[in-house]
C-alpha positions as CSV (number, residue, x, y, z in Angstrom):
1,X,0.0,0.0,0.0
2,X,1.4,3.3,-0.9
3,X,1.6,6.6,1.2
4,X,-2.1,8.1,-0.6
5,X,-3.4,4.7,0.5
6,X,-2.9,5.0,4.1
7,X,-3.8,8.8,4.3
8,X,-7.3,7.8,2.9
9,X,-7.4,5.1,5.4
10,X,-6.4,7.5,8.1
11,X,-9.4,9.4,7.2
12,X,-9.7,12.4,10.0
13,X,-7.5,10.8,12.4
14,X,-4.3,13.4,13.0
15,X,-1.6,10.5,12.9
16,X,-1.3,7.2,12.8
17,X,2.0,6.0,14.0
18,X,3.5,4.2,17.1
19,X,5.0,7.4,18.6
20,X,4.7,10.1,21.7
21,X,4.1,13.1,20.2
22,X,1.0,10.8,17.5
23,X,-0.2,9.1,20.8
24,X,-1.0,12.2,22.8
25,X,-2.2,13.9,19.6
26,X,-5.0,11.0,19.6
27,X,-5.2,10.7,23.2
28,X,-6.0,14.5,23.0
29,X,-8.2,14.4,20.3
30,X,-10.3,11.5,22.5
31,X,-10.6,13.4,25.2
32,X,-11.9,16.5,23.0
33,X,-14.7,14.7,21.1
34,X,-16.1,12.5,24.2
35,X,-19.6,12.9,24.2
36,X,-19.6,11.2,27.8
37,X,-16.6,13.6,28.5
38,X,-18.9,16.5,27.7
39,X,-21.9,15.6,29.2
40,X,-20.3,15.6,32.3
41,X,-18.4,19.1,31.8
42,X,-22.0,20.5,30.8
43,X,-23.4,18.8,34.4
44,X,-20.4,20.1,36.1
45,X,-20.7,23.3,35.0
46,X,-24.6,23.5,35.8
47,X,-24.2,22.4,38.9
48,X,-21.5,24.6,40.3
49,X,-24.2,27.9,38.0
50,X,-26.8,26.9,40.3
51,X,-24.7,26.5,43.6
52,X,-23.4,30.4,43.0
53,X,-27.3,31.2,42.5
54,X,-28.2,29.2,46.0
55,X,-25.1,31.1,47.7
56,X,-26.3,34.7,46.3
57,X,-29.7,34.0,47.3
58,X,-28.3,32.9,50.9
59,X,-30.2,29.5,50.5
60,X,-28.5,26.3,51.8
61,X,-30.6,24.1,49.9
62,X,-31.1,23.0,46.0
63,X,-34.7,22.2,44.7
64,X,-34.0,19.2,42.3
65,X,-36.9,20.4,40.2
66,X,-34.4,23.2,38.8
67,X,-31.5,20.7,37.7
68,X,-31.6,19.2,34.5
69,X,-32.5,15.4,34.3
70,X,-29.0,14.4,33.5
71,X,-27.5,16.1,36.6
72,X,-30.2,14.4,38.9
73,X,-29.5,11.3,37.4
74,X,-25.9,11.5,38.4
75,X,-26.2,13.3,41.7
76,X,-29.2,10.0,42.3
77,X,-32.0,10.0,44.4
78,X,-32.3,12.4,47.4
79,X,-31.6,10.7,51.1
80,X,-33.8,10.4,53.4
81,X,-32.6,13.3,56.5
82,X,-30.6,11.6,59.1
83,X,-30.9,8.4,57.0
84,X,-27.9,7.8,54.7
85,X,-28.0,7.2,51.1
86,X,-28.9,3.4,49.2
87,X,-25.5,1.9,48.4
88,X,-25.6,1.5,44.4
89,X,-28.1,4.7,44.0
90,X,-25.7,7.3,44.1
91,X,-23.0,9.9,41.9
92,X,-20.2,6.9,42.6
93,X,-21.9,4.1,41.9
94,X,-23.6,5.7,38.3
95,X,-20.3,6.7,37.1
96,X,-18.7,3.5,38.0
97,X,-21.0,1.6,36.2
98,X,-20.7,4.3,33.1
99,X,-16.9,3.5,33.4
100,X,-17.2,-0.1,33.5
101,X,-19.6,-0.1,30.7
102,X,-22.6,-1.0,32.5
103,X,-25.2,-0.6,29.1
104,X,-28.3,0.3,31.6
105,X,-26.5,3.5,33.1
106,X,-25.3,4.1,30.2
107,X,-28.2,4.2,28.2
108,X,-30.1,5.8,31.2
109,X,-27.5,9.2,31.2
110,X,-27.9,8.8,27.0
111,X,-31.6,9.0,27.6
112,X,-32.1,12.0,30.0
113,X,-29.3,14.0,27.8
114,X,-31.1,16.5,25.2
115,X,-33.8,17.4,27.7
116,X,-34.2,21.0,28.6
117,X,-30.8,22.9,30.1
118,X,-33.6,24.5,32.7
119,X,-36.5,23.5,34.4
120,X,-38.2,25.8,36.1
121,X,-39.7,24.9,39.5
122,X,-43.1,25.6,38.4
123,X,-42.5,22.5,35.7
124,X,-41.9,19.9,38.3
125,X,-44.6,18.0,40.2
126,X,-45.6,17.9,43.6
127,X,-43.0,15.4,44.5
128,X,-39.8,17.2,42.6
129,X,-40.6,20.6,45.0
130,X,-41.2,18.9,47.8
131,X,-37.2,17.2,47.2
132,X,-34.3,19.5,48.2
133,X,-30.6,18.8,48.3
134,X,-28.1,20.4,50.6
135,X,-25.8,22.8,48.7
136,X,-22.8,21.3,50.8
137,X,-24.0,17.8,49.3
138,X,-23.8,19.1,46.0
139,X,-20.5,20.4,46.5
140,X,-19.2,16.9,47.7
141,X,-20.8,15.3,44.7
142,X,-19.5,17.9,42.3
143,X,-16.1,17.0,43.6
144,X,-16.7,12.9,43.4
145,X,-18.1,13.7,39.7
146,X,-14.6,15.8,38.4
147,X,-12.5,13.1,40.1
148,X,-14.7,10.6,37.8
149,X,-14.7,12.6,34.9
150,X,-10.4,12.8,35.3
151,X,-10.7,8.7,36.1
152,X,-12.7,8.3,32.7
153,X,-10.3,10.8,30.7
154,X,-7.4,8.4,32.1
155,X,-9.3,5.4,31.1
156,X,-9.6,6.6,27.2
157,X,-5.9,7.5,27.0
158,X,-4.8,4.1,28.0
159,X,-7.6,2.7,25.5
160,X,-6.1,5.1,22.8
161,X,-2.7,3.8,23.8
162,X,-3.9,0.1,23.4
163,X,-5.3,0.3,20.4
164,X,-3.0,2.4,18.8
165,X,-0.5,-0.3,20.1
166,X,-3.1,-3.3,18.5
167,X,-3.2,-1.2,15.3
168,X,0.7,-1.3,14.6
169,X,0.8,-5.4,15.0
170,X,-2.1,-5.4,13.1
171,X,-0.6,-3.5,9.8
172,X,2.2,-5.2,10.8
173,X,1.0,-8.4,9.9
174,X,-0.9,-7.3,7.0
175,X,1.8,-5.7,4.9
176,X,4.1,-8.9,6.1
177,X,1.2,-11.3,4.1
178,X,0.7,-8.8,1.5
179,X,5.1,-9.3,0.8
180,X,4.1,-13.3,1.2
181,X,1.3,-13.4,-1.1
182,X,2.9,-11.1,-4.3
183,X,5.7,-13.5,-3.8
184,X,3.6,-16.4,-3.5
185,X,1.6,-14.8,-7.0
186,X,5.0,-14.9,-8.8
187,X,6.2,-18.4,-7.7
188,X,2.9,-19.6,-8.9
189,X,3.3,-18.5,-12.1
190,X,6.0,-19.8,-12.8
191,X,5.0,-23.2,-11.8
192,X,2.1,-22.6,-14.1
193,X,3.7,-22.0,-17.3
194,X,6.1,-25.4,-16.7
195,X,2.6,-27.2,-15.9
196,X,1.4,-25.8,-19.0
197,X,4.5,-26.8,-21.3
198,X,3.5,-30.9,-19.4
199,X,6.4,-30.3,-16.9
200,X,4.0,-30.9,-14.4
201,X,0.6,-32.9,-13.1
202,X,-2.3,-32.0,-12.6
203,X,-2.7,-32.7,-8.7
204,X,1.0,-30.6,-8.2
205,X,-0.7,-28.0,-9.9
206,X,-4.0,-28.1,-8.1
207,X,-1.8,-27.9,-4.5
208,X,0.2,-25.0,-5.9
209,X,-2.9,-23.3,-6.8
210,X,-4.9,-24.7,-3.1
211,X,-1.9,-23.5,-1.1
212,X,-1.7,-19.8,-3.3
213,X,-5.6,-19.3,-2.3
214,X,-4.8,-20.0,1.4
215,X,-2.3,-17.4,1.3
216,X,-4.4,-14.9,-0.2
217,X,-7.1,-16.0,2.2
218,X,-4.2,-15.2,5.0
219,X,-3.6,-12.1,3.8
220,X,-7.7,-10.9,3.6
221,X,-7.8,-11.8,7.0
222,X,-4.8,-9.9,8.0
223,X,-6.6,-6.6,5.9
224,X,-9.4,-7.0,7.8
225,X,-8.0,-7.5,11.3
226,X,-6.2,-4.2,10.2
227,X,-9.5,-2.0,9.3
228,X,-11.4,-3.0,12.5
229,X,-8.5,-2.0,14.7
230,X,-8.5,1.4,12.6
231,X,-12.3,0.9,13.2
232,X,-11.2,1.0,16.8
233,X,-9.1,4.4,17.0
234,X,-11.8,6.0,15.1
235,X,-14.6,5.3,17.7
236,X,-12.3,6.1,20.2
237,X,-10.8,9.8,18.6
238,X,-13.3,10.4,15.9
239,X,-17.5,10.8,16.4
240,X,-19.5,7.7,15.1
241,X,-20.2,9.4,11.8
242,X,-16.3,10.0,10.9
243,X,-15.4,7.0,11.6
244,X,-16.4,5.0,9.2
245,X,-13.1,3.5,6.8
């Protein structure tokens, strides 16, 4: 494959090589283009808006009503007073399950995301007024959540680094079976002109020509092992849209 090849396979990405200054270029890139990433930032962001506007106001509570759906989701249901809070209900627990892949969290944050930035506390019902949240519990929260969000950055460097790692074997292999299989083209060749001259039989020729189509098939294997860990660095660096090869 020639240099135009591999920049059209490269498609958005910045680089593509096994190197420091490429790997933090992607691992960069990554971090930039998260949509989980961003979510978060937006919820961080909200919640520490609506903190000041509790502090100005000289309240010490939060009505819930007023935070988005995808803050509430991560800050979890509201403890009881003097009761603490369900183990597996809270901040922690959602974003561990977001950063171990858990596909119901996952799909839960996905699905309150996109809902009004605002809701006023005339919107809620009776229930969502009635539910308040101590600014100071925020605060604590809003702290657990950035150390999360830096845990899930770290998390899609090292999967950047891993598959940028995967990706080098990968092309590796593929342009060492490509070398194999042109020579393999040209040795069968010339086996076929001496079987065509009667300087060979039939069943030589047929395990020349068995053998050339298993090292072709060794070397489509290899090209496709190589585009789905490309595949792989797209997700990871590029949106879903982009990174199609």
């Amino acid at each position: 494959m020639n240099d135009d090849m591999w920049r059209l396979l490269r498609g958005g990405l910045p680089c593509l090589e096994t190197s420091a200054v490429c790997l933090q270029q992607l691992q960069e890139k990554a971090i930039a283009q998260s949509p989980l990433l961003k979510e978060i930032d937006t919820r961080i962001s909200e919640a520490n808006d609506r903190i000041n506007e509790a502090k100005v106001r000289n309240k010490k509570s939060i009505q819930l009503a007023i935070l988005t759906p995808g803050l509430q989701y991560l800050l979890g249901p509201t403890p009881t007073a003097g009761q603490p809070q369900a183990p597996g209900t809270g901040l922690i627990d959602n974003l561990a399950g977001i950063f171990s892949g858990k596909t119901n969290l996952i799909n839960g944050l996905l699905n309150v995301i996109g809902i009004p930035f605002f809701q006023g506390t005339q919107g809620g019902n009776a229930d969502a007024q009635r539910n308040a949240i101590a600014i100071s519990d925020i605060q604590v929260k809003v702290a657990e959540l950035q150390r999360s969000r830096a845990q899930l950055a770290d998390t899609i460097r090292d999967k950047v680094a891993q598959s940028l790692i995967q990706f080098d074997e990968a092309r590796t292999d593929f342009q060492t079976a490509q070398v194999v299989a042109s020579r393999a083209v040209d040795q069968f060749k010339v086996f076929e002109l001496r079987y065509v001259r009667g300087n060979s039989d039939t069943e030589s020729y047929l395990t020349r020509q068995n053998n050339l189509d298993n090292q072709k098939a060794q070397t489509y294997r290899a090209w496709a092992k190589m585009r789905r860990s490309l595949f792989e660095i797209k997700l990871l660096v590029l949106s879903i849209k982009d990174a199609e090869i």
